[in-house]
ZAFIVEX-5308 format. One record per residue: chain; x negated, y, z of N, C-alpha, C in turn. Coordinates in nm, 2 decimals, padded with zeros to 4 digits. Each point is the difference from the previous one (the first is absolute). Example, Ala and Ser with C-alpha at 12.3 -4.5 7.8 and 13.67 -1.06 7.14 Angstrom:
REM ZAFIVEX-5308
<site><chain>A</chain><n_xx>-01.32</n_xx><n_yy>-00.57</n_yy><n_zz>00.78</n_zz><ca_xx>00.09</ca_xx><ca_yy>00.12</ca_yy><ca_zz>00.00</ca_zz><c_xx>-00.09</c_xx><c_yy>00.12</c_yy><c_zz>00.00</c_zz></site>
<site><chain>A</chain><n_xx>00.04</n_xx><n_yy>00.11</n_yy><n_zz>-00.07</n_zz><ca_xx>-00.09</ca_xx><ca_yy>00.11</ca_yy><ca_zz>00.00</ca_zz><c_xx>00.08</c_xx><c_yy>00.11</c_yy><c_zz>00.08</c_zz></site>
This chain:
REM ZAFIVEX-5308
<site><chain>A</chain><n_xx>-00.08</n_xx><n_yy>-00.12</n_yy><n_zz>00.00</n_zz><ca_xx>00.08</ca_xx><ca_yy>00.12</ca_yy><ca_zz>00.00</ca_zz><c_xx>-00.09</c_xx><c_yy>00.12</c_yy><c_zz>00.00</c_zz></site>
<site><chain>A</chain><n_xx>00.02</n_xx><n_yy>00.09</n_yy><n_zz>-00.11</n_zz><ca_xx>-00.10</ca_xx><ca_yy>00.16</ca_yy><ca_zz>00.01</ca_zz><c_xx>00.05</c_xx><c_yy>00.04</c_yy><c_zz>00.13</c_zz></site>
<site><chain>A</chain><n_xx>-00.08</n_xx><n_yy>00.08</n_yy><n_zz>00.04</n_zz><ca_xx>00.00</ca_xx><ca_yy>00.13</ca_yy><ca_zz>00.09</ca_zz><c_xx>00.04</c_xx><c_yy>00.11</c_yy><c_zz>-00.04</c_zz></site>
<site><chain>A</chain><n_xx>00.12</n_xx><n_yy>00.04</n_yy><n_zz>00.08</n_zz><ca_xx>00.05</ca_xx><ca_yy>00.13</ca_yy><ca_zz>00.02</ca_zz><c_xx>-00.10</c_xx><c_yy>00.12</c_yy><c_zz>00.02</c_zz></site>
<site><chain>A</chain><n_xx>-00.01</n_xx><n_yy>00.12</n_yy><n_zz>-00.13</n_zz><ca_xx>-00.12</ca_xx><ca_yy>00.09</ca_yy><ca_zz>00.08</ca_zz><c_xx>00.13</c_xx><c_yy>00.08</c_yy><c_zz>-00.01</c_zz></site>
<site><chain>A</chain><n_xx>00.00</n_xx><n_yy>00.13</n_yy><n_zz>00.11</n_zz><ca_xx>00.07</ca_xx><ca_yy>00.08</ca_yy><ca_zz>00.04</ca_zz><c_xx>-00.08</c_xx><c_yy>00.14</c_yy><c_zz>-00.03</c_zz></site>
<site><chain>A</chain><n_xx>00.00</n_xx><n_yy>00.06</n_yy><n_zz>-00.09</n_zz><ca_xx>-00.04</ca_xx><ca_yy>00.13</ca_yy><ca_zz>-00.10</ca_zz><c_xx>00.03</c_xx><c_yy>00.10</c_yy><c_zz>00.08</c_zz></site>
<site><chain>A</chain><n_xx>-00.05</n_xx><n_yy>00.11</n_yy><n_zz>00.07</n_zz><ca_xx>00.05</ca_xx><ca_yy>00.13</ca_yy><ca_zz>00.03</ca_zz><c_xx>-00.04</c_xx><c_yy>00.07</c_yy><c_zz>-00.09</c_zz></site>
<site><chain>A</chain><n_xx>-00.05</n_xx><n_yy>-00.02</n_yy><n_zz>-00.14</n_zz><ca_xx>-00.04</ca_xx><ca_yy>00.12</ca_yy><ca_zz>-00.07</ca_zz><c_xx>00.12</c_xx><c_yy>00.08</c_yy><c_zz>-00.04</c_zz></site>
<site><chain>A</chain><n_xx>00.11</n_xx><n_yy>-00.02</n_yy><n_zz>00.00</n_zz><ca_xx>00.07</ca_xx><ca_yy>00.04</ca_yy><ca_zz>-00.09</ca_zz><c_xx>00.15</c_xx><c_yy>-00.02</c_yy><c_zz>00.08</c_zz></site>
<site><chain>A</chain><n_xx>-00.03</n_xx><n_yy>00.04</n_yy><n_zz>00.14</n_zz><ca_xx>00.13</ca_xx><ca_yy>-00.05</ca_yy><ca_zz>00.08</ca_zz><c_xx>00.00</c_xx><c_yy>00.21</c_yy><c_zz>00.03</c_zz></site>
<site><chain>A</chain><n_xx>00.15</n_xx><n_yy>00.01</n_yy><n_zz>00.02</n_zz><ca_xx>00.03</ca_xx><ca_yy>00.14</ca_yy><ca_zz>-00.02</ca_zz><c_xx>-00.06</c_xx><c_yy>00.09</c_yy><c_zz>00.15</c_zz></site>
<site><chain>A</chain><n_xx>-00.03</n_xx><n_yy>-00.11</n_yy><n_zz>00.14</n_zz><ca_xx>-00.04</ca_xx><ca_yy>00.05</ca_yy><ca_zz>00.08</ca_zz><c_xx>-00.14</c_xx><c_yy>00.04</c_yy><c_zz>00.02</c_zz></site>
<site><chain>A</chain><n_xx>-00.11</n_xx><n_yy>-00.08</n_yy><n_zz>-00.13</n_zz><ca_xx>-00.11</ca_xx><ca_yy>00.05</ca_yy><ca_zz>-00.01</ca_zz><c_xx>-00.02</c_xx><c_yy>00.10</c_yy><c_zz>00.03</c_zz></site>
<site><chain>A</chain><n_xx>-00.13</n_xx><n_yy>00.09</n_yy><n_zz>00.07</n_zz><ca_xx>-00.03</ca_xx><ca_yy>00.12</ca_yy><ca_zz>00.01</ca_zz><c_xx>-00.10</c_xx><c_yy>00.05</c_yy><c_zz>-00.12</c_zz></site>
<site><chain>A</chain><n_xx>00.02</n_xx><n_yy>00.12</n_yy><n_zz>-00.06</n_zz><ca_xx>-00.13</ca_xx><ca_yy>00.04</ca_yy><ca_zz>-00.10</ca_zz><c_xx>-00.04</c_xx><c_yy>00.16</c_yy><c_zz>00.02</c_zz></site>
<site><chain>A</chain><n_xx>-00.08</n_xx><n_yy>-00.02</n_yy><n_zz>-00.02</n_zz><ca_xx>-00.13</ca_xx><ca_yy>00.12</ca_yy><ca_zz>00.02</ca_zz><c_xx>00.05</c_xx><c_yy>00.10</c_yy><c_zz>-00.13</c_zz></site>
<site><chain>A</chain><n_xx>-00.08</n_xx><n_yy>00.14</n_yy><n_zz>00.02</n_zz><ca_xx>00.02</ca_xx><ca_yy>00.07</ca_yy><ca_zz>-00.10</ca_zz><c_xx>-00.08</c_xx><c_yy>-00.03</c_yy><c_zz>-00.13</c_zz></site>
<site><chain>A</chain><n_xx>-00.08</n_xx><n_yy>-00.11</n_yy><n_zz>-00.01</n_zz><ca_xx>-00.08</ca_xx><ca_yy>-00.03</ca_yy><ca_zz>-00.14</ca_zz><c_xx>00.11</c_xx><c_yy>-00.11</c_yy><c_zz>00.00</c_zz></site>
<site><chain>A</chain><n_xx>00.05</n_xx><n_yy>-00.07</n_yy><n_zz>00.03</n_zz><ca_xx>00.12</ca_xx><ca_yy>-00.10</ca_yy><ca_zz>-00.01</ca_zz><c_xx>00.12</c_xx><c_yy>00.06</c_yy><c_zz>-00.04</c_zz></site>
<site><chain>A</chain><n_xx>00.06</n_xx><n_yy>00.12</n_yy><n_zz>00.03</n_zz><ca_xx>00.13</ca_xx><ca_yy>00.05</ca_yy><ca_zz>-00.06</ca_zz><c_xx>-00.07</c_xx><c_yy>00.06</c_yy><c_zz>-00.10</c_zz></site>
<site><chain>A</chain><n_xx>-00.12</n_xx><n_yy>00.03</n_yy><n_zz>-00.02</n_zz><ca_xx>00.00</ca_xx><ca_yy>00.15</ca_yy><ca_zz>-00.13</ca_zz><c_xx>-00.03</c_xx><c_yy>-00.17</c_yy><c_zz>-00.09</c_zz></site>
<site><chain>A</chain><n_xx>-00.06</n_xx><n_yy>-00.14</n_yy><n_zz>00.00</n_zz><ca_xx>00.00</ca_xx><ca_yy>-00.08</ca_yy><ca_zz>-00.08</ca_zz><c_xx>00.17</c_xx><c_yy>-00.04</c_yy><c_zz>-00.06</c_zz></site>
<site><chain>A</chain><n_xx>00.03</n_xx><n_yy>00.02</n_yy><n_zz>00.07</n_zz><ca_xx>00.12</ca_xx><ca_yy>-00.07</ca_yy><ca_zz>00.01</ca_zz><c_xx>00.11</c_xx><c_yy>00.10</c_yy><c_zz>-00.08</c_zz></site>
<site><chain>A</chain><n_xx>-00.01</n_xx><n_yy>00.14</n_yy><n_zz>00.03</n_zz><ca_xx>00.11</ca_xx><ca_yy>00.10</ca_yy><ca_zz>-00.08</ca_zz><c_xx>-00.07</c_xx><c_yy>00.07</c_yy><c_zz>-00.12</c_zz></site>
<site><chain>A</chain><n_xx>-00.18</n_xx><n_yy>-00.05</n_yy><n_zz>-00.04</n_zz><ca_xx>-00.02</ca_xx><ca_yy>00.05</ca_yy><ca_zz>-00.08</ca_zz><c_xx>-00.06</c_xx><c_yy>00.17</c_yy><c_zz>00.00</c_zz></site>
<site><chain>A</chain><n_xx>-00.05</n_xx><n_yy>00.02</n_yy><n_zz>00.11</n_zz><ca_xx>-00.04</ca_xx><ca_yy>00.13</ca_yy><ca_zz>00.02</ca_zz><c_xx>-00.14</c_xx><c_yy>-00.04</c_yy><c_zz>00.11</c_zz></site>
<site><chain>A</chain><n_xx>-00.08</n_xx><n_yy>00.15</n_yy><n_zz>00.02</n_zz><ca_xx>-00.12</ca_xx><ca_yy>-00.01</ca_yy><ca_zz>00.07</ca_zz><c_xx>00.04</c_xx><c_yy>00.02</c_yy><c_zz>00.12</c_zz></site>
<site><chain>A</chain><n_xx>-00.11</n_xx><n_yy>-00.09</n_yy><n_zz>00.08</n_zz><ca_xx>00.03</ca_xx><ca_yy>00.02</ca_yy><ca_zz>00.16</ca_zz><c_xx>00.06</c_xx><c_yy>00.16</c_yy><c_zz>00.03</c_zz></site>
<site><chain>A</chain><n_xx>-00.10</n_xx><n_yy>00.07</n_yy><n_zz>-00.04</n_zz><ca_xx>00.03</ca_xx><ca_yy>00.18</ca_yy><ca_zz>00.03</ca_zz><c_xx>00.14</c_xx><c_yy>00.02</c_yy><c_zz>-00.07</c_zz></site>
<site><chain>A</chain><n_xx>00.06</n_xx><n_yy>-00.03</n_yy><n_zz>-00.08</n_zz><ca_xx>00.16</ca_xx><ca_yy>00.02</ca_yy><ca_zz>-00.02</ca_zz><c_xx>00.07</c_xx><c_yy>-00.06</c_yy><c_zz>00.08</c_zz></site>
<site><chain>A</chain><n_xx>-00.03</n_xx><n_yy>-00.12</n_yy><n_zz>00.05</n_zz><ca_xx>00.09</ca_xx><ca_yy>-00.12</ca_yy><ca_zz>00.13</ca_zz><c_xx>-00.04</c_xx><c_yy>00.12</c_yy><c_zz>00.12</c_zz></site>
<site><chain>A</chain><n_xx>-00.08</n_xx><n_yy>00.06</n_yy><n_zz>00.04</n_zz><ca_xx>00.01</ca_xx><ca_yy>00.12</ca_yy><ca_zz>00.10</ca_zz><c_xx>00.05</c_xx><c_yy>00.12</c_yy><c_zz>-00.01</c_zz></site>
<site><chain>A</chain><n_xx>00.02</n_xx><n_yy>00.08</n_yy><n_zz>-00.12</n_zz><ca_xx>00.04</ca_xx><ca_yy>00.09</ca_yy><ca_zz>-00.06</ca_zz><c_xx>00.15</c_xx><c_yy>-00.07</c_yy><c_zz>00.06</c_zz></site>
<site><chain>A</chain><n_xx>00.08</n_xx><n_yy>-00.07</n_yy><n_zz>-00.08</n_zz><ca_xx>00.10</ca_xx><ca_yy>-00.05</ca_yy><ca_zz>-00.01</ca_zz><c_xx>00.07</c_xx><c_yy>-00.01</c_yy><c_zz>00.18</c_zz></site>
<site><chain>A</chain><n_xx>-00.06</n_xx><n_yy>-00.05</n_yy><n_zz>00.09</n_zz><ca_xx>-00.02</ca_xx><ca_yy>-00.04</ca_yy><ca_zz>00.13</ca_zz><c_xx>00.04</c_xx><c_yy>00.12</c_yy><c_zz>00.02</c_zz></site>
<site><chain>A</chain><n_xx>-00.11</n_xx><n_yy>00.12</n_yy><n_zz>-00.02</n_zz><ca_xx>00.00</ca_xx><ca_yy>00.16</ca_yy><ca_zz>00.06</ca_zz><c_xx>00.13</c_xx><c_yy>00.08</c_yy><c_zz>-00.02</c_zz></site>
<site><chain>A</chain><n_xx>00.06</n_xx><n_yy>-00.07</n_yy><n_zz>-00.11</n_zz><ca_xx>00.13</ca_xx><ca_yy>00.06</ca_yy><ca_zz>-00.05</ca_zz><c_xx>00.11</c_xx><c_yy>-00.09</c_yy><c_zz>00.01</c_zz></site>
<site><chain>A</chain><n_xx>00.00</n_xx><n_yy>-00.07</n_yy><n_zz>00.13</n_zz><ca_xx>00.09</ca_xx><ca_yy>-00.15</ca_yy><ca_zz>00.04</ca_zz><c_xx>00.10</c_xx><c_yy>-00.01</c_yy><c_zz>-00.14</c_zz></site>
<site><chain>A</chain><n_xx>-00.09</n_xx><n_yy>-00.03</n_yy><n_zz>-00.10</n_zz><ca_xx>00.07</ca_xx><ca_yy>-00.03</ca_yy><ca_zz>-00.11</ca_zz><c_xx>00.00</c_xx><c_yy>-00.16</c_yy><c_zz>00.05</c_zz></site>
<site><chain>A</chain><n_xx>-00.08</n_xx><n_yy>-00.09</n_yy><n_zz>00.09</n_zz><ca_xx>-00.03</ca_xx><ca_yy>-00.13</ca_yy><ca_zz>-00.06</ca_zz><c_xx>00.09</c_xx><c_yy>-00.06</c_yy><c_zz>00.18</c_zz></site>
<site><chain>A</chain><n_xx>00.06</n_xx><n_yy>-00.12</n_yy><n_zz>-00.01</n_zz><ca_xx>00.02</ca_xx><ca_yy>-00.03</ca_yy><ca_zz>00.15</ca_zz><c_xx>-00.05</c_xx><c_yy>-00.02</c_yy><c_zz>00.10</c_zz></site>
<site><chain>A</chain><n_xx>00.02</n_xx><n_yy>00.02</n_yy><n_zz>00.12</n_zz><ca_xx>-00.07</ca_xx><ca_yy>00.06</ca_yy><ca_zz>00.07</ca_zz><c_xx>-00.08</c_xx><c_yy>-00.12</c_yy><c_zz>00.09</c_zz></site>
<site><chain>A</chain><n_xx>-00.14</n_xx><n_yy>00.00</n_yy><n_zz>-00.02</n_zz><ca_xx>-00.07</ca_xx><ca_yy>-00.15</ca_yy><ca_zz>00.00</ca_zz><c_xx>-00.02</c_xx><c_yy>00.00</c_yy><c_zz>00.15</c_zz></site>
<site><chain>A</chain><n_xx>-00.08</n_xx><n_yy>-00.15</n_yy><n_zz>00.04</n_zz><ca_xx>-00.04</ca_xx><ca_yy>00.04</ca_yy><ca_zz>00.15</ca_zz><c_xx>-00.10</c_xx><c_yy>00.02</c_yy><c_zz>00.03</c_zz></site>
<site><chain>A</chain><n_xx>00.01</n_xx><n_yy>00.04</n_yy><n_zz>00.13</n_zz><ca_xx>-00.09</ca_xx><ca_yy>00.05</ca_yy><ca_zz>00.05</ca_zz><c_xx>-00.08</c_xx><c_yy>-00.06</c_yy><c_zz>00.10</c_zz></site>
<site><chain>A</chain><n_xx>-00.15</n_xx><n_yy>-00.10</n_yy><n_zz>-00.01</n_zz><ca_xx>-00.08</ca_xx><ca_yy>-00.06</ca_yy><ca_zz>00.06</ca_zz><c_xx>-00.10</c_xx><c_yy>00.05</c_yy><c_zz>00.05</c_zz></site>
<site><chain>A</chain><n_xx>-00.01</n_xx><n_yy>-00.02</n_yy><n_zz>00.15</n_zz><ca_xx>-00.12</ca_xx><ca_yy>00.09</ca_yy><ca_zz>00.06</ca_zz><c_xx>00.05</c_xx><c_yy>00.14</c_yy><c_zz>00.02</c_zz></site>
<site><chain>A</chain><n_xx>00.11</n_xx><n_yy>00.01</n_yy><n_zz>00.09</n_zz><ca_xx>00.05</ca_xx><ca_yy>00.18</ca_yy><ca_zz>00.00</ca_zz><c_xx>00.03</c_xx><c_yy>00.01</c_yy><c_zz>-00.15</c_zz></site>
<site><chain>A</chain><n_xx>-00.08</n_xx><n_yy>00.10</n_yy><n_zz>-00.01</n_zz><ca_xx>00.03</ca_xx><ca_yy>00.07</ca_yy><ca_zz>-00.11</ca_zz><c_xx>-00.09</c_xx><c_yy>00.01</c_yy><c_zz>-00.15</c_zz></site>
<site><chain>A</chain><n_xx>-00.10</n_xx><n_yy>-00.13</n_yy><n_zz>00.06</n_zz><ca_xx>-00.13</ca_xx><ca_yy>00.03</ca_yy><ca_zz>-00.14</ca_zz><c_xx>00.01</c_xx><c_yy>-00.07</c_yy><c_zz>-00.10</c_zz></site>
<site><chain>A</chain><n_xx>00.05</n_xx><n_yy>-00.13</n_yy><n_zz>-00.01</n_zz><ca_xx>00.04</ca_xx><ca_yy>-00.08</ca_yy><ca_zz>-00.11</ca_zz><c_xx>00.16</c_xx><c_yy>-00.06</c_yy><c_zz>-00.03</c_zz></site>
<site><chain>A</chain><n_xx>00.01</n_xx><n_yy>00.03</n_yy><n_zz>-00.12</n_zz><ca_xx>00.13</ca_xx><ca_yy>00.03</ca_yy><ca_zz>-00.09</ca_zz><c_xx>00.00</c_xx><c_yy>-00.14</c_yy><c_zz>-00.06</c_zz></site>
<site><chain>A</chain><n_xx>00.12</n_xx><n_yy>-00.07</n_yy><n_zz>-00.01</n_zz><ca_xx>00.02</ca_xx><ca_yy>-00.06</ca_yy><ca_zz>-00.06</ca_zz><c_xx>00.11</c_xx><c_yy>-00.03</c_yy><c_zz>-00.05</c_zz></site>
<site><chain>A</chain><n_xx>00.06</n_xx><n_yy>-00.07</n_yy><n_zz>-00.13</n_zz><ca_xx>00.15</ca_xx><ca_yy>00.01</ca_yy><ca_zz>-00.02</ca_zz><c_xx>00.03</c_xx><c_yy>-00.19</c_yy><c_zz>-00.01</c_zz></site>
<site><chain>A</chain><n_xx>00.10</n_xx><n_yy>00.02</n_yy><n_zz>00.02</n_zz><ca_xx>00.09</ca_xx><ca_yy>-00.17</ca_yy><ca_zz>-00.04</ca_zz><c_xx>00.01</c_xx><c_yy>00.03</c_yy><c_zz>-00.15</c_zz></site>
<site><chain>A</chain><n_xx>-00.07</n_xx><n_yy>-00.14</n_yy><n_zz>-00.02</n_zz><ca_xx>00.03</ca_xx><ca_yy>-00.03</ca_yy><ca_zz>-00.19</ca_zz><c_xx>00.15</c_xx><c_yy>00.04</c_yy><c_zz>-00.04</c_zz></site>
<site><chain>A</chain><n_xx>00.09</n_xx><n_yy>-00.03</n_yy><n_zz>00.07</n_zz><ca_xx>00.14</ca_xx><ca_yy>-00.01</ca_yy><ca_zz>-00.03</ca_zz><c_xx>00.06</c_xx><c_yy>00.12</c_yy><c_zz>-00.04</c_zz></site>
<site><chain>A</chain><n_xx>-00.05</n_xx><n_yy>00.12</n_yy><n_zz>00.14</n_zz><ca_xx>00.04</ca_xx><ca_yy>00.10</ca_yy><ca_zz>-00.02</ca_zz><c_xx>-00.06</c_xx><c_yy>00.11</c_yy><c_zz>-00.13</c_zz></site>
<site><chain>A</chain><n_xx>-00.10</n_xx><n_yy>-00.06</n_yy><n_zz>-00.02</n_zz><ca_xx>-00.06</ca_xx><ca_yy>00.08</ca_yy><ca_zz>-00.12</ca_zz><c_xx>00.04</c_xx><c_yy>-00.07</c_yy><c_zz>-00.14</c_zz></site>
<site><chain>A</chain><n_xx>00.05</n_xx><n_yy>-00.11</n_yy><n_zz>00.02</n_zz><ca_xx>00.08</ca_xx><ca_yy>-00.05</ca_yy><ca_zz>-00.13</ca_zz><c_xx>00.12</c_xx><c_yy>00.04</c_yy><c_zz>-00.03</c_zz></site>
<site><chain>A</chain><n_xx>00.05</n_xx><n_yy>00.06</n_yy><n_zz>00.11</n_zz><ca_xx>00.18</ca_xx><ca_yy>00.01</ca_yy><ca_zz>00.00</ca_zz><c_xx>-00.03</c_xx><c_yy>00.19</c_yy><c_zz>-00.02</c_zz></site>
<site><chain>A</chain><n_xx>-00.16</n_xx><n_yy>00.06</n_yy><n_zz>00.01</n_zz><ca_xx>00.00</ca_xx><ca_yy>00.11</ca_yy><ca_zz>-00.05</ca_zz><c_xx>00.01</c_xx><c_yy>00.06</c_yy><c_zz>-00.16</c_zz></site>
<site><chain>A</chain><n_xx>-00.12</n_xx><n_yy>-00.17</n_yy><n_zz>-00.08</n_zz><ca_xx>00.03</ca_xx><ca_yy>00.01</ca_yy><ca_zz>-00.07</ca_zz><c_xx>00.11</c_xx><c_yy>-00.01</c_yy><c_zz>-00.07</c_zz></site>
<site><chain>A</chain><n_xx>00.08</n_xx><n_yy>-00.12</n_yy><n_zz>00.04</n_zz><ca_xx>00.11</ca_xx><ca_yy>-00.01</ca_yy><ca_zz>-00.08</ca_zz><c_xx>00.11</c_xx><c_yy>00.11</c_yy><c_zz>00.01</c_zz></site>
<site><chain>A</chain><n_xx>00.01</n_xx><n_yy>00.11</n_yy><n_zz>00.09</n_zz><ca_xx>00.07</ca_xx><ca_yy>00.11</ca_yy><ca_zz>00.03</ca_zz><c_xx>-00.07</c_xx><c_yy>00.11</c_yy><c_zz>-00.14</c_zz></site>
<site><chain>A</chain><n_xx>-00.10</n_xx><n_yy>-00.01</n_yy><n_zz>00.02</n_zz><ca_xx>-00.08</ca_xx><ca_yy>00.12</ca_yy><ca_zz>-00.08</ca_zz><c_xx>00.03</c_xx><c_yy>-00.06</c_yy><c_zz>-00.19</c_zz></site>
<site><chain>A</chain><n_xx>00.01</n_xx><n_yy>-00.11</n_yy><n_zz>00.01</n_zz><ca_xx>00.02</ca_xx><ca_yy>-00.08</ca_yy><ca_zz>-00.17</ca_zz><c_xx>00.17</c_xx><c_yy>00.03</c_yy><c_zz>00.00</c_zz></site>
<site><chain>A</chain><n_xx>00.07</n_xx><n_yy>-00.04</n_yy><n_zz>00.08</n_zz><ca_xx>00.12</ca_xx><ca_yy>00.04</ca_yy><ca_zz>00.00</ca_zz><c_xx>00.05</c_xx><c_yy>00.15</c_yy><c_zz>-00.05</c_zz></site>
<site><chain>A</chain><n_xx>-00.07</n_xx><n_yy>00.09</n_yy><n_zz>00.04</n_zz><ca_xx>00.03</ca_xx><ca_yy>00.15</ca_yy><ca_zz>00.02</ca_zz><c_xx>-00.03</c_xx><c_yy>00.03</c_yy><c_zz>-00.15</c_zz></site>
<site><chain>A</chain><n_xx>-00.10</n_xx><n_yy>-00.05</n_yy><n_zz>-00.04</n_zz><ca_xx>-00.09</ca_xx><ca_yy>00.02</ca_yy><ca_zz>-00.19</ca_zz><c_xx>00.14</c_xx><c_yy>-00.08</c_yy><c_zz>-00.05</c_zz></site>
<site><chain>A</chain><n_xx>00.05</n_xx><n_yy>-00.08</n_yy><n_zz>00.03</n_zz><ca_xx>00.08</ca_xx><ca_yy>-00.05</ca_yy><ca_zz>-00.10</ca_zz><c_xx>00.16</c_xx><c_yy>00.07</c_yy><c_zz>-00.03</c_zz></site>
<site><chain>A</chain><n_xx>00.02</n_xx><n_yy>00.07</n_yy><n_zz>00.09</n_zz><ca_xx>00.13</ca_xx><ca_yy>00.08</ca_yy><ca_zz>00.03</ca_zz><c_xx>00.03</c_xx><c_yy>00.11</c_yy><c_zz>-00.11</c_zz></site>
């Protein structure tokens, strides 16, 4: 019987870094903070107080698909 492998790459609670969302929406890290500065993007967490940012894969998918939505209207 194979082995069950259990993938978090790609599970919506994943957490990703700003070189991980700017990969992911297609833009540079410095626009994923630009964007952040101008709470255009949702609002990620917050690890260690206040010094590292991170978002759920999910929520930055359900950004995009809002943002693809809105182009199509």
């Amino acid at each position: 019987m194979p082995k069950e492998t259990c993938s978090l790459e790609n599970h919506p609670s994943r957490l990703l870094g700003f070189q991980e969302v700017a990969d992911f929406i297609g833009v540079s890290p410095k626009t994923v903070r630009r964007y952040h500065n101008q709470r255009l993007l949702p609002e990620p967490i917050r690890l260690g107080g206040k010094l590292l940012l991170k978002w759920r894969l999910g929520d930055i998918a359900d950004f995009v698909n809002k943002q693809a939505e809105g182009v199509q209207e």
